[in-house]
PQR file with spaces between the fields and no chain letter, atoms N, CA, C, O and H, PARSE charges and radii, in Angstrom:
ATOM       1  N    UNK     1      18.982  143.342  121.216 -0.4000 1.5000
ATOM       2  CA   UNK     1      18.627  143.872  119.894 -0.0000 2.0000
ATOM       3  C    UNK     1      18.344  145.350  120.026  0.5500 1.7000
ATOM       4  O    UNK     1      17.406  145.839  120.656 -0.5500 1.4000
ATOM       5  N    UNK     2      19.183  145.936  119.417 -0.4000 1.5000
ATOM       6  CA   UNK     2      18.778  147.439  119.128 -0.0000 2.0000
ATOM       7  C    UNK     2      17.326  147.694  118.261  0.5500 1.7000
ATOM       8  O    UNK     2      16.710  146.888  117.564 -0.5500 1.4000
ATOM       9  H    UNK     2      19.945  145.540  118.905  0.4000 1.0000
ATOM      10  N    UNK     3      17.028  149.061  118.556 -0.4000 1.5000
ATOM      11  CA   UNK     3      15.486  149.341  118.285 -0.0000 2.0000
ATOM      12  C    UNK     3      15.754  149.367  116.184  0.5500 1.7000
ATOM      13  O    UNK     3      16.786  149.663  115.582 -0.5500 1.4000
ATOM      14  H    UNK     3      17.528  149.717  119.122  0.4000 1.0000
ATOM      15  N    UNK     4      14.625  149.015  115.699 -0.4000 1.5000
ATOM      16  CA   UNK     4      14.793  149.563  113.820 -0.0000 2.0000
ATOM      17  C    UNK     4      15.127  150.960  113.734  0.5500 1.7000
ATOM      18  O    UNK     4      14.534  151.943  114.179 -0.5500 1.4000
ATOM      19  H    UNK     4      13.786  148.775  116.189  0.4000 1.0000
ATOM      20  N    UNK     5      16.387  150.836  112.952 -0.4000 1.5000
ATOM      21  CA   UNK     5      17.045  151.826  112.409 -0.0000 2.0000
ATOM      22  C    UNK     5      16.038  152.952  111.366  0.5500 1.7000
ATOM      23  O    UNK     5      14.933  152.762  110.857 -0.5500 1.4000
ATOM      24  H    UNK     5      16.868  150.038  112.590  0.4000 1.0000
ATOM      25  N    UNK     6      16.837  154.000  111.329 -0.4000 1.5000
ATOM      26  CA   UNK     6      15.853  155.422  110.461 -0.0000 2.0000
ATOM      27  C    UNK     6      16.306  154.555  108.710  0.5500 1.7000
ATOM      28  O    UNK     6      17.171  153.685  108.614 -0.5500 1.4000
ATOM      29  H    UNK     6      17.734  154.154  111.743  0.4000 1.0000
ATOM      30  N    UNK     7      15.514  155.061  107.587 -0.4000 1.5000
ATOM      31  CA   UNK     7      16.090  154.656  106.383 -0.0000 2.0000
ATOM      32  C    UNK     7      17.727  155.433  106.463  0.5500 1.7000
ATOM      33  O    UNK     7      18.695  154.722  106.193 -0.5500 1.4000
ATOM      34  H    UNK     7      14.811  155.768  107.664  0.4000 1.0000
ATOM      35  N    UNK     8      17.927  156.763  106.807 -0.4000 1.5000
ATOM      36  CA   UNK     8      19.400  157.354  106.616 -0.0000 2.0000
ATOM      37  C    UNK     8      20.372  156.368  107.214  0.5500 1.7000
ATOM      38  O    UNK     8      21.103  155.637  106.545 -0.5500 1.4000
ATOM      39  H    UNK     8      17.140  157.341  107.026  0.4000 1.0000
ATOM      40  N    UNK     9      20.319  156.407  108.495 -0.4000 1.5000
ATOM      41  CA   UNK     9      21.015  155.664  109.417 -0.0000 2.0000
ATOM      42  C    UNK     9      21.541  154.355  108.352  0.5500 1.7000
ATOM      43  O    UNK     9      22.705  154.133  108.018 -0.5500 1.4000
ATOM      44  H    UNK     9      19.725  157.000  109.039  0.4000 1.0000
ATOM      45  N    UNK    10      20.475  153.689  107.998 -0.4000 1.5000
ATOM      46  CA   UNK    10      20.852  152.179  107.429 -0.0000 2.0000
ATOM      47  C    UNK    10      21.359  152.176  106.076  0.5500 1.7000
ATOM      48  O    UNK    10      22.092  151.310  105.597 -0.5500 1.4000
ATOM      49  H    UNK    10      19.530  153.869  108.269  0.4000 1.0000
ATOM      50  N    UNK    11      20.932  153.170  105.512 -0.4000 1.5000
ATOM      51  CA   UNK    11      21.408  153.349  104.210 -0.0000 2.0000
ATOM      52  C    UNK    11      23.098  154.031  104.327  0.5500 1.7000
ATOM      53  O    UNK    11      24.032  153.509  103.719 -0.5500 1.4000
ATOM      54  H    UNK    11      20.337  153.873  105.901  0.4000 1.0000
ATOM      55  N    UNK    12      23.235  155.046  105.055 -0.4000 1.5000
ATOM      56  CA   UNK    12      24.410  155.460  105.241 -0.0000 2.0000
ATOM      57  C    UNK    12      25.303  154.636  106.011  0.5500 1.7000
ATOM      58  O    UNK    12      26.220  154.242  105.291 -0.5500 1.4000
ATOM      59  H    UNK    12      22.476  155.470  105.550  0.4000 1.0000
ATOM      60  N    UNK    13      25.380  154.283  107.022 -0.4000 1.5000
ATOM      61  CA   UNK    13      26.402  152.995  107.568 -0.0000 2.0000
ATOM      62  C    UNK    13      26.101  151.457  107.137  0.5500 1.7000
ATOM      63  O    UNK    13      26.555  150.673  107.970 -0.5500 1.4000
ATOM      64  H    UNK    13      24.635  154.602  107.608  0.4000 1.0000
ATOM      65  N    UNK    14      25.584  150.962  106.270 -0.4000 1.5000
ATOM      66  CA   UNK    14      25.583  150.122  105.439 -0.0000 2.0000
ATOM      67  C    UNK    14      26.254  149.939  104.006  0.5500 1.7000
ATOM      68  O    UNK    14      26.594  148.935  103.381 -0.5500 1.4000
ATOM      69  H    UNK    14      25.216  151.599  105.593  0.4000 1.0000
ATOM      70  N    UNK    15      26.319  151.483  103.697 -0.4000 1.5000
ATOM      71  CA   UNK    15      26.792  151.470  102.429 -0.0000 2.0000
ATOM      72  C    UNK    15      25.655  151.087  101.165  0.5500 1.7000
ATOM      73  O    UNK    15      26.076  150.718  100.069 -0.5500 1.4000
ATOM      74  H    UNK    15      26.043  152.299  104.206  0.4000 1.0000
ATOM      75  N    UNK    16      24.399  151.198  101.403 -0.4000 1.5000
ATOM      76  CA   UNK    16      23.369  150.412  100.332 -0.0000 2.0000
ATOM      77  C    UNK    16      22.348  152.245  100.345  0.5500 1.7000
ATOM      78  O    UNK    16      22.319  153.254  101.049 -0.5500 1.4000
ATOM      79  H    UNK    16      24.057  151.498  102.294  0.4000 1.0000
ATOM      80  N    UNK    17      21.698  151.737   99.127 -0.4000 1.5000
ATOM      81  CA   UNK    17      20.869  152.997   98.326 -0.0000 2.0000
ATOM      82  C    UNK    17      19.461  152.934   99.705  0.5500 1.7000
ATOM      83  O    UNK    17      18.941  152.039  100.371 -0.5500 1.4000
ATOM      84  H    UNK    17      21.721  150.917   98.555  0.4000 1.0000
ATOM      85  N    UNK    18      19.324  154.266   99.599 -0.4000 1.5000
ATOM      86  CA   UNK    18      18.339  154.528  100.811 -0.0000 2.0000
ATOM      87  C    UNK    18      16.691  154.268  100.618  0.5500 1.7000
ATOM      88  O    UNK    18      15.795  154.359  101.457 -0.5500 1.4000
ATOM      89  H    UNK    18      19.746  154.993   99.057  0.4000 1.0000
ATOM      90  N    UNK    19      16.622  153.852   98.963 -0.4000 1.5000
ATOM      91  CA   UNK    19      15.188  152.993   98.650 -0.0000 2.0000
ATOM      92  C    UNK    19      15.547  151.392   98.972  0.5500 1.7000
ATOM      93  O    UNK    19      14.683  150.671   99.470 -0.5500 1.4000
ATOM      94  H    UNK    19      17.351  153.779   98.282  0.4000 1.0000
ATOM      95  N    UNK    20      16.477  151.037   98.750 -0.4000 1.5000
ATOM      96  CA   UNK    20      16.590  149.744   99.405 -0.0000 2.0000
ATOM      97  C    UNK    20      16.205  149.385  100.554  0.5500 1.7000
ATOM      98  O    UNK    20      15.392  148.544  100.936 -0.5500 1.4000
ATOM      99  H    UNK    20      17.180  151.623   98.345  0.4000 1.0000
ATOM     100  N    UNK    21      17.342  150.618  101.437 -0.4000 1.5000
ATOM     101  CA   UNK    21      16.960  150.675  103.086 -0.0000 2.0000
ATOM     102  C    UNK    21      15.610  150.525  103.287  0.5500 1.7000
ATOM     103  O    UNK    21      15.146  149.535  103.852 -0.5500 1.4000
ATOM     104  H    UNK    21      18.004  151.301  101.127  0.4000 1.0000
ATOM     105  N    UNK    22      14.784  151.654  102.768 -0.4000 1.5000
ATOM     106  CA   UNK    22      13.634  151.493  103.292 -0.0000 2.0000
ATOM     107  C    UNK    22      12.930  150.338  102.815  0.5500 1.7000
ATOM     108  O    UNK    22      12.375  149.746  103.741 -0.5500 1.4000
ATOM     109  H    UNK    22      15.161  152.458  102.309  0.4000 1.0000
ATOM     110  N    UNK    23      12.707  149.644  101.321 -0.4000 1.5000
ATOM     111  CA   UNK    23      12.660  148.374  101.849 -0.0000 2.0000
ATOM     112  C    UNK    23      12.588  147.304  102.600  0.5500 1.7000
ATOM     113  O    UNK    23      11.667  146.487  102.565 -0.5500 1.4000
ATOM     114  H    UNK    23      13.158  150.124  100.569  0.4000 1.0000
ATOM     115  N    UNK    24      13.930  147.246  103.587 -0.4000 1.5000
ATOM     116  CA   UNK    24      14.450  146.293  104.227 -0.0000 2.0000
ATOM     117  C    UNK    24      13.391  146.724  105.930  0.5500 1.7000
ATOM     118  O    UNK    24      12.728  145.980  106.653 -0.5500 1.4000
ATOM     119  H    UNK    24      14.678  147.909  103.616  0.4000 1.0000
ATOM     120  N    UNK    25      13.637  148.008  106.003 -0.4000 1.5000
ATOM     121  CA   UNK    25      12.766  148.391  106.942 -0.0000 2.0000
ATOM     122  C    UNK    25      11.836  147.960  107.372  0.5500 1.7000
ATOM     123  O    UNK    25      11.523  147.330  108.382 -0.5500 1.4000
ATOM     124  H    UNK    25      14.175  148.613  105.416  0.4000 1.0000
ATOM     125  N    UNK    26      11.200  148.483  106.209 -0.4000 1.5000
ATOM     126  CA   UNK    26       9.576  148.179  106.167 -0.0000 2.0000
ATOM     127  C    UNK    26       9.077  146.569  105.420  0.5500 1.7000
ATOM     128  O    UNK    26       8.019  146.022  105.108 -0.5500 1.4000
ATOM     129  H    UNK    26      11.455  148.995  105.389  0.4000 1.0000
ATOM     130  N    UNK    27       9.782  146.418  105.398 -0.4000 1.5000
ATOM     131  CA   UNK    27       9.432  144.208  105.311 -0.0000 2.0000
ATOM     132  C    UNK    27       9.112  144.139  103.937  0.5500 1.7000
ATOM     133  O    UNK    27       8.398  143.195  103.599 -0.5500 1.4000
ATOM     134  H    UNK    27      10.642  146.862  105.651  0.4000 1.0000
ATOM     135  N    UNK    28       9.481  144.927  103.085 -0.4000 1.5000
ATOM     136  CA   UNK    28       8.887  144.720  101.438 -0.0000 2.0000
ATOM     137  C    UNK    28      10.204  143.826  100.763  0.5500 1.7000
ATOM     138  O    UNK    28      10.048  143.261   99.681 -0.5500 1.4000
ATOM     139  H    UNK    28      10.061  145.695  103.361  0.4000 1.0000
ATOM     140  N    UNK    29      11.586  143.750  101.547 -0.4000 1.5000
ATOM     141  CA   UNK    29      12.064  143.059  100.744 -0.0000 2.0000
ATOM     142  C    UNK    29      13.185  142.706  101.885  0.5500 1.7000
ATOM     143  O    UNK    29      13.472  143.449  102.824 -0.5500 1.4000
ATOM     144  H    UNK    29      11.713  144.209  102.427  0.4000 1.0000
ATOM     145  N    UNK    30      13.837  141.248  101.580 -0.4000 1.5000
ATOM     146  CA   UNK    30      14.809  140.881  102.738 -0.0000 2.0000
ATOM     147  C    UNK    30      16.268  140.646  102.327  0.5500 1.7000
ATOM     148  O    UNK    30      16.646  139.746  101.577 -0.5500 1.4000
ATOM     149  H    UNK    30      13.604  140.644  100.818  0.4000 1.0000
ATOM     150  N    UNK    31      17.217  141.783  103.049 -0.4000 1.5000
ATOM     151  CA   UNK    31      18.467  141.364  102.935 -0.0000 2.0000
ATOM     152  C    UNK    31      18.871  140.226  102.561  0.5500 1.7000
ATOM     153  O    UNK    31      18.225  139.348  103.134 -0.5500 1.4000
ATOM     154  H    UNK    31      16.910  142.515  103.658  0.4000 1.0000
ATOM     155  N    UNK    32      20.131  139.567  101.419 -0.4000 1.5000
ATOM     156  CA   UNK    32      20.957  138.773  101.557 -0.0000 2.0000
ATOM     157  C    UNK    32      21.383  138.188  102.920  0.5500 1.7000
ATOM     158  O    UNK    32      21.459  139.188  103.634 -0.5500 1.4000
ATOM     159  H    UNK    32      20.655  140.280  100.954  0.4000 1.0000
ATOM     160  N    UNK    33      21.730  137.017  103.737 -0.4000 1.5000
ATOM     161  CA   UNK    33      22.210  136.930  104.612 -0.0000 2.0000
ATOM     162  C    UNK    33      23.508  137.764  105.060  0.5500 1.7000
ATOM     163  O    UNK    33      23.755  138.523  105.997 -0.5500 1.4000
ATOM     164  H    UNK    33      21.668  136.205  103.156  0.4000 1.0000
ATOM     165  N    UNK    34      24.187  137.294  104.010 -0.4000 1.5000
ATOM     166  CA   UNK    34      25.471  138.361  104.311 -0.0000 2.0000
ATOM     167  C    UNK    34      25.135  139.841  104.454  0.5500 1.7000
ATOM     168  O    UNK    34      25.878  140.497  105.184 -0.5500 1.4000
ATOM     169  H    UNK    34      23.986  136.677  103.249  0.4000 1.0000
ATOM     170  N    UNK    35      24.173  140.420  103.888 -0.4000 1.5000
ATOM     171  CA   UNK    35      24.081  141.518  104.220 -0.0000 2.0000
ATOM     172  C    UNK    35      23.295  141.753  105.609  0.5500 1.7000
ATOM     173  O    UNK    35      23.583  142.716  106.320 -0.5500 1.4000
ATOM     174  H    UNK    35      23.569  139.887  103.295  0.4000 1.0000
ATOM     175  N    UNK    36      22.475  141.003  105.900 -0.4000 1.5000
ATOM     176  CA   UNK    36      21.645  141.216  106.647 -0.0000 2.0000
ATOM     177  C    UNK    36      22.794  141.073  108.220  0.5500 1.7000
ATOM     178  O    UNK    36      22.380  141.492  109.301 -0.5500 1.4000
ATOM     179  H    UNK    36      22.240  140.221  105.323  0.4000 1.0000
ATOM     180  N    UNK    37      24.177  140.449  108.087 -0.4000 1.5000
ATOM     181  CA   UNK    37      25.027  140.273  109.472 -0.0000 2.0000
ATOM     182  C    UNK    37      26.234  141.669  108.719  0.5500 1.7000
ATOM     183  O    UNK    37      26.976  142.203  109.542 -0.5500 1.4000
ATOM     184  H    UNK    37      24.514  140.108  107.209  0.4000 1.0000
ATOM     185  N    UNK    38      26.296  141.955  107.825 -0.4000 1.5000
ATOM     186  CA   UNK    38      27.007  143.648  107.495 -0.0000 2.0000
ATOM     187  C    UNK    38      26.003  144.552  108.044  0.5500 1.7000
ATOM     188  O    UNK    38      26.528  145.558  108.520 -0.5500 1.4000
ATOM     189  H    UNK    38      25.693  141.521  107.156  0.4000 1.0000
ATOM     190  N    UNK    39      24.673  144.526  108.139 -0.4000 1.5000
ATOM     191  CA   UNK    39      23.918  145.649  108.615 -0.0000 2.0000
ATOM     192  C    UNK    39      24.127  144.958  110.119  0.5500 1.7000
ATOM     193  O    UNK    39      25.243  145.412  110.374 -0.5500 1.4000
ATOM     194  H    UNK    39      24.246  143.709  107.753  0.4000 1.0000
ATOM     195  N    UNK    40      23.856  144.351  110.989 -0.4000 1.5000
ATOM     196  CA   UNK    40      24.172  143.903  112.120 -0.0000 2.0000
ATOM     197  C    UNK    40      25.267  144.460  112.701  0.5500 1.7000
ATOM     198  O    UNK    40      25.071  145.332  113.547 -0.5500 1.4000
ATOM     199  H    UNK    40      22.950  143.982  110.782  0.4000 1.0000
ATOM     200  N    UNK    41      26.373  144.144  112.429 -0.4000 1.5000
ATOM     201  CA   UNK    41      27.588  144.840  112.210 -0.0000 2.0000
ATOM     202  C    UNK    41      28.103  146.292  112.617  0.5500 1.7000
ATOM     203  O    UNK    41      28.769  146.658  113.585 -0.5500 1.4000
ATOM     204  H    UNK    41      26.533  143.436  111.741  0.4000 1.0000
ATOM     205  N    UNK    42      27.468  147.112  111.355 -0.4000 1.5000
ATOM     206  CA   UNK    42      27.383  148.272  111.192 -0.0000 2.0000
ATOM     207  C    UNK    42      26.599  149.315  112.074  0.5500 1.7000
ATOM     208  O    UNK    42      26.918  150.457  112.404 -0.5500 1.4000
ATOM     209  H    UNK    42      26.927  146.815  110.568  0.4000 1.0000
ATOM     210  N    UNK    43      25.338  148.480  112.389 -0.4000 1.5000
ATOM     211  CA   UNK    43      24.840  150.065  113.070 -0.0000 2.0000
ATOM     212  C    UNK    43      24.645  148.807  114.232  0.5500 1.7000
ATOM     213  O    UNK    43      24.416  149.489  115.231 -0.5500 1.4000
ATOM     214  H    UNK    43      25.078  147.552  112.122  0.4000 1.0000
ATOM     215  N    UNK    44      24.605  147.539  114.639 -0.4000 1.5000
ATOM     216  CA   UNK    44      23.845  146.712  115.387 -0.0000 2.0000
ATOM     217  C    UNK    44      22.190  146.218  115.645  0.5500 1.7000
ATOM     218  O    UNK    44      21.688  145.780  116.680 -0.5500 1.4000
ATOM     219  H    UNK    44      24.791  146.985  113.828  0.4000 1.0000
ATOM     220  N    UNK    45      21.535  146.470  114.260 -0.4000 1.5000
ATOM     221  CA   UNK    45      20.632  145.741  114.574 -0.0000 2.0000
ATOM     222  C    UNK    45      20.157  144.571  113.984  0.5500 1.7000
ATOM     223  O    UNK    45      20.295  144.652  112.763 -0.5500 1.4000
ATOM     224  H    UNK    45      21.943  146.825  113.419  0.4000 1.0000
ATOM     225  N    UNK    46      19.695  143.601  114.306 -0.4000 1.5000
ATOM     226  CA   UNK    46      18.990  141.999  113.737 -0.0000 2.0000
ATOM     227  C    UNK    46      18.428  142.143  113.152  0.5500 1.7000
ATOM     228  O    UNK    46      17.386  142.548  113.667 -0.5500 1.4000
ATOM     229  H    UNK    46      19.583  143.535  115.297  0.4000 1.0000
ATOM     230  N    UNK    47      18.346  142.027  111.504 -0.4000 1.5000
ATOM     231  CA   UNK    47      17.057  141.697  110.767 -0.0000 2.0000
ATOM     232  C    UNK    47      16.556  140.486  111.286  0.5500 1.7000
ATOM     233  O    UNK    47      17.241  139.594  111.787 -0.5500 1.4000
ATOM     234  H    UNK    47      19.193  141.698  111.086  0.4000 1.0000
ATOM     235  N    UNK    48      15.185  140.493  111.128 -0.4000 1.5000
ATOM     236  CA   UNK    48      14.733  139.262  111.692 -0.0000 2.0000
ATOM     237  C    UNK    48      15.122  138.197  111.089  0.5500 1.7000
ATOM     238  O    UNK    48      14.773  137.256  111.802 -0.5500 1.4000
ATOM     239  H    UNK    48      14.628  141.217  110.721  0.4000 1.0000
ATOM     240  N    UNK    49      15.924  137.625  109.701 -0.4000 1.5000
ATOM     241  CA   UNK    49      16.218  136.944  108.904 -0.0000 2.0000
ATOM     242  C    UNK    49      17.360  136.262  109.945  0.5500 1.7000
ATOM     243  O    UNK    49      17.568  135.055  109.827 -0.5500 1.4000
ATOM     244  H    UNK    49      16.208  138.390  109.122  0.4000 1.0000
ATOM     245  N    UNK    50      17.993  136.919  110.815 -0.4000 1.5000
ATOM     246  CA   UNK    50      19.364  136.221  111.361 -0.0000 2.0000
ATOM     247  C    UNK    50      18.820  136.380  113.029  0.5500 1.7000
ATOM     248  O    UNK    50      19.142  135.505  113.832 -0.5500 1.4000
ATOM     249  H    UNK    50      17.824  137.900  110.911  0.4000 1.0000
ATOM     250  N    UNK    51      18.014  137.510  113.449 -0.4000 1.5000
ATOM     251  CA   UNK    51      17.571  137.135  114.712 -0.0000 2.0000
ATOM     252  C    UNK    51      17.503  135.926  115.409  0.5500 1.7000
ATOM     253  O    UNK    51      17.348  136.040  116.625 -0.5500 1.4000
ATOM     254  H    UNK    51      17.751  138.221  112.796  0.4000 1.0000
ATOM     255  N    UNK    52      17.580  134.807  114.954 -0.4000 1.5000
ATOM     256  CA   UNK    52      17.505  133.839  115.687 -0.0000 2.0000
ATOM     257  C    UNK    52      18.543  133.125  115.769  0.5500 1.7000
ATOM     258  O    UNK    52      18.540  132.050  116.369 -0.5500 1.4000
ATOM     259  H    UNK    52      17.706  134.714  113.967  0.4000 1.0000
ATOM     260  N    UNK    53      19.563  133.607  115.189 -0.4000 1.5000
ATOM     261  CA   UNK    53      21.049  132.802  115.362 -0.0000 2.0000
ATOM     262  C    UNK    53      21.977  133.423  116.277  0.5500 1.7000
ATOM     263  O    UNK    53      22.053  134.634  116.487 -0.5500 1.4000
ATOM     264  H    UNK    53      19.566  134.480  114.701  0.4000 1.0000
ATOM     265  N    UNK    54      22.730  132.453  116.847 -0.4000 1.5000
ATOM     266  CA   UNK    54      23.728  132.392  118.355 -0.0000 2.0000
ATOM     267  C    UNK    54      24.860  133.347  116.561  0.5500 1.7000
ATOM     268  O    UNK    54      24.779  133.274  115.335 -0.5500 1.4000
ATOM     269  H    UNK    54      22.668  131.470  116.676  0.4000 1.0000
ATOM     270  N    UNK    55      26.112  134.414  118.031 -0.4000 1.5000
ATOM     271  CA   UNK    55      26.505  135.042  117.958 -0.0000 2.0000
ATOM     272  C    UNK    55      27.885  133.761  116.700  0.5500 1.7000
ATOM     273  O    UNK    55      28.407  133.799  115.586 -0.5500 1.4000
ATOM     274  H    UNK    55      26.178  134.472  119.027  0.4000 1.0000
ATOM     275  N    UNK    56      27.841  133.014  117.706 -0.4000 1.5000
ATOM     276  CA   UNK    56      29.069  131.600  116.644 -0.0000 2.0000
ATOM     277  C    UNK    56      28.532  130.959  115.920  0.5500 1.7000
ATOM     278  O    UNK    56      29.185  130.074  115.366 -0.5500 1.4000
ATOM     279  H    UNK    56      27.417  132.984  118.611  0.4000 1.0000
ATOM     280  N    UNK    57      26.731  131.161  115.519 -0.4000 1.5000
ATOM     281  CA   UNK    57      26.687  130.892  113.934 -0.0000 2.0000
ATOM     282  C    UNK    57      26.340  132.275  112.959  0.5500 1.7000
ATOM     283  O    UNK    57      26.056  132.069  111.779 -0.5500 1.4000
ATOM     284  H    UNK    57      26.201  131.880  115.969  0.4000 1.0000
ATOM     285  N    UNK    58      26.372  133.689  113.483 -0.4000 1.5000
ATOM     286  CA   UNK    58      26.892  134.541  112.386 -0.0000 2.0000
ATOM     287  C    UNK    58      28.474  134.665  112.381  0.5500 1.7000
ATOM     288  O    UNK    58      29.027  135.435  111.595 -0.5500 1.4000
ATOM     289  H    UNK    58      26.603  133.857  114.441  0.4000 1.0000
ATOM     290  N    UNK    59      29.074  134.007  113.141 -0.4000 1.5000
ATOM     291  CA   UNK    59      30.489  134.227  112.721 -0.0000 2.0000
ATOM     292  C    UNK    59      30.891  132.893  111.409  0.5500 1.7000
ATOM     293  O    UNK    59      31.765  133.053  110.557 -0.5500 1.4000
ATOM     294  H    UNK    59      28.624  133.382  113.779  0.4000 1.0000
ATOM     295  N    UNK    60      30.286  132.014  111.496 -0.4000 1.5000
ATOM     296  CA   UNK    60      30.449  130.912  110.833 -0.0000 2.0000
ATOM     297  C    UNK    60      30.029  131.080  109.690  0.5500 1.7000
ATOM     298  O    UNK    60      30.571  130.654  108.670 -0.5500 1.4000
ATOM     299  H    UNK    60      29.576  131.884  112.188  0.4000 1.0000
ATOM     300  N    UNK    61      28.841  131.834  109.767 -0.4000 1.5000
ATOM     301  CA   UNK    61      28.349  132.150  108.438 -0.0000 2.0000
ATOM     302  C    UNK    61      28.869  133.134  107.687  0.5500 1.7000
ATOM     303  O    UNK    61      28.620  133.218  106.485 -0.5500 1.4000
ATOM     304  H    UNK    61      28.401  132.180  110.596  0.4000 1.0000
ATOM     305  N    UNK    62      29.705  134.042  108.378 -0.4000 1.5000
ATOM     306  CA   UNK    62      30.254  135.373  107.346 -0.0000 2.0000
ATOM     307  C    UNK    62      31.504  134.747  106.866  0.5500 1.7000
ATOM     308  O    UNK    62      32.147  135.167  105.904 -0.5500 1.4000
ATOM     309  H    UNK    62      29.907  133.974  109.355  0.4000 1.0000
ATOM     310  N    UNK    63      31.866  133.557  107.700 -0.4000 1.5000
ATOM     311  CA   UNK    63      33.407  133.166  107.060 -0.0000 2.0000
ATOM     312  C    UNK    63      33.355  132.375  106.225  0.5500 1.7000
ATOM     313  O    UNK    63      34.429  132.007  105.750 -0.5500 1.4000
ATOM     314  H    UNK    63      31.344  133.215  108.481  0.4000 1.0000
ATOM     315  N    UNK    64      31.877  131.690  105.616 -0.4000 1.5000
ATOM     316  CA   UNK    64      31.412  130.666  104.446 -0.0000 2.0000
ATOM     317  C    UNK    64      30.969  131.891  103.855  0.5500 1.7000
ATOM     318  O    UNK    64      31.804  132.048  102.964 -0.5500 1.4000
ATOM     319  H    UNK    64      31.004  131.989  106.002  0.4000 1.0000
ATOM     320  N    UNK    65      29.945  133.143  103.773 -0.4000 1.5000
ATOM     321  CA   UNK    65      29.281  133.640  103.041 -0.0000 2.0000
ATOM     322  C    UNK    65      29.538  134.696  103.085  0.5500 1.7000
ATOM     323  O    UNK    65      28.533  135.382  103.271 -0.5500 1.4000
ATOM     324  H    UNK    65      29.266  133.016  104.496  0.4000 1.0000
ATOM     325  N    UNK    66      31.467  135.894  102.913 -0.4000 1.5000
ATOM     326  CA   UNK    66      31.392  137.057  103.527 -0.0000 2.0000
ATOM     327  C    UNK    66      30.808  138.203  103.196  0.5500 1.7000
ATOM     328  O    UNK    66      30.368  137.998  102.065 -0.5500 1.4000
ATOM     329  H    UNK    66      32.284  135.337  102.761  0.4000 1.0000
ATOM     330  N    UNK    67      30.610  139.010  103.431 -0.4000 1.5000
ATOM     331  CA   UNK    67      29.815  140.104  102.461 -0.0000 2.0000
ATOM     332  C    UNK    67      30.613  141.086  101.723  0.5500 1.7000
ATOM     333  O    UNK    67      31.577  141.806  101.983 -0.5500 1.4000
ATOM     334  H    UNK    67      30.968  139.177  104.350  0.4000 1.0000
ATOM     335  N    UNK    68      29.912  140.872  100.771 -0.4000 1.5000
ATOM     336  CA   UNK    68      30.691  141.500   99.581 -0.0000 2.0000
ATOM     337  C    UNK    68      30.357  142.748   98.415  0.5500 1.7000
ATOM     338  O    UNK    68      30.138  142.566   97.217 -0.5500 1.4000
ATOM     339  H    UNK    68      29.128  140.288  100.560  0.4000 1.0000
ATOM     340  N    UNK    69      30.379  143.654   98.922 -0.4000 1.5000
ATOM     341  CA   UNK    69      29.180  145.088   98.518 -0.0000 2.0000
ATOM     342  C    UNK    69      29.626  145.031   97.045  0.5500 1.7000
ATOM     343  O    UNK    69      30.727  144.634   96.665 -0.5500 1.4000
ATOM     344  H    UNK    69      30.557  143.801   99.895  0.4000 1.0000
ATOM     345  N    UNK    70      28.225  145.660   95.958 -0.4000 1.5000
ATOM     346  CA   UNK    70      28.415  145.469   95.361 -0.0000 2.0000
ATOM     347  C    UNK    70      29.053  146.945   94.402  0.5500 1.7000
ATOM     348  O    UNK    70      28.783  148.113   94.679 -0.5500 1.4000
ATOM     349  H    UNK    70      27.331  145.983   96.267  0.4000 1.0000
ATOM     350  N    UNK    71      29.827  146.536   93.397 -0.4000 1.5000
ATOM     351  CA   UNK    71      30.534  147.880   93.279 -0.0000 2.0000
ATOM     352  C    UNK    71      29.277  149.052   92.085  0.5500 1.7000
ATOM     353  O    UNK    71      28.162  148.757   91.655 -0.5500 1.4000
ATOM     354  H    UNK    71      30.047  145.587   93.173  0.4000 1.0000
ATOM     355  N    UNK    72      30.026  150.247   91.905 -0.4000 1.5000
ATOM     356  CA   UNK    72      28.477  151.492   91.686 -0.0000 2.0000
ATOM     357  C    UNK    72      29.475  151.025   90.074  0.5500 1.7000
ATOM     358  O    UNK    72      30.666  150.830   89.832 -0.5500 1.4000
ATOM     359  H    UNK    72      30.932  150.487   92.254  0.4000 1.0000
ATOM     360  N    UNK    73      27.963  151.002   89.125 -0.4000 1.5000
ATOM     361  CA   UNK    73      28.627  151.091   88.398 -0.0000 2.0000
ATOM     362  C    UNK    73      29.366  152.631   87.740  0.5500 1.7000
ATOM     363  O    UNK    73      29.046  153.706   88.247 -0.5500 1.4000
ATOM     364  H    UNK    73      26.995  151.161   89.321  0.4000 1.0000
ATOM     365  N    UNK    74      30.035  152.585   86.964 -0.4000 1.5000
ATOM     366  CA   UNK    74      31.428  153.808   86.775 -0.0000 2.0000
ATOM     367  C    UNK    74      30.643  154.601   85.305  0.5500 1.7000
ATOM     368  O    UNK    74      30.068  154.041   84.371 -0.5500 1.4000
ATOM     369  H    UNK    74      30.295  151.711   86.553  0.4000 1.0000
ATOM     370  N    UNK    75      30.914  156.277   85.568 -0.4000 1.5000
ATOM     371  CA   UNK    75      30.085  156.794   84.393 -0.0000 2.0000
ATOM     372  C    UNK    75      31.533  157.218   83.591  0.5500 1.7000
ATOM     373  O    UNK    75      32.559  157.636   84.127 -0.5500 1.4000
ATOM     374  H    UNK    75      31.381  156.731   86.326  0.4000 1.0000
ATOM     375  N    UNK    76      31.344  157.032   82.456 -0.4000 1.5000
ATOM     376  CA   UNK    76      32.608  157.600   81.692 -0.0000 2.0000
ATOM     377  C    UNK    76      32.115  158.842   80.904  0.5500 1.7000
ATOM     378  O    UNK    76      31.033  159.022   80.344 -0.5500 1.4000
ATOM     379  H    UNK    76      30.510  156.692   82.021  0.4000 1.0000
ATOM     380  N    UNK    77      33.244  159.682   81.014 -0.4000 1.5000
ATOM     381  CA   UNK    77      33.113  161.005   80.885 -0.0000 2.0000
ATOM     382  C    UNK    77      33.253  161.565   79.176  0.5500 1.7000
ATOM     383  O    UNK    77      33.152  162.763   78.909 -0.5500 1.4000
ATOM     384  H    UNK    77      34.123  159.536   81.468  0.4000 1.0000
């Protein structure tokens, strides 16, 4: 397990808003599963939400539950 990520770090190679990140950080709120094995992924570290699962049940689980970012909504001009 890699050490907890900075809010930038997780917010920027995650693709998610950097009040979220810190959120997720700081234990005020817990990733989706799927997100929580996209942040895994991405920079390599375990939220504790999936920390305890073997490497062939996050693969099992992203191929039942894949992650699926959600889109920004669009400003019209």
């Amino acid at each position: 397990m890699t050490s907890t990520p900075g809010t930038m770090e997780l917010a920027g190679k995650a693709g998610i808003a950097k009040s979220y990140a810190s959120e997720i950080i700081n234990g005020k709120r817990s990733p989706s599963r799927p997100l929580a094995i996209h942040i895994m992924r991405a920079i390599g570290w375990r939220h504790p939400s999936i920390d305890g699962l073997t490497d062939e049940q996050i693969k099992t689980l992203e191929a039942i539950e894949p992650y699926q970012p959600r889109r920004r909504a669009q400003v019209s001009a």
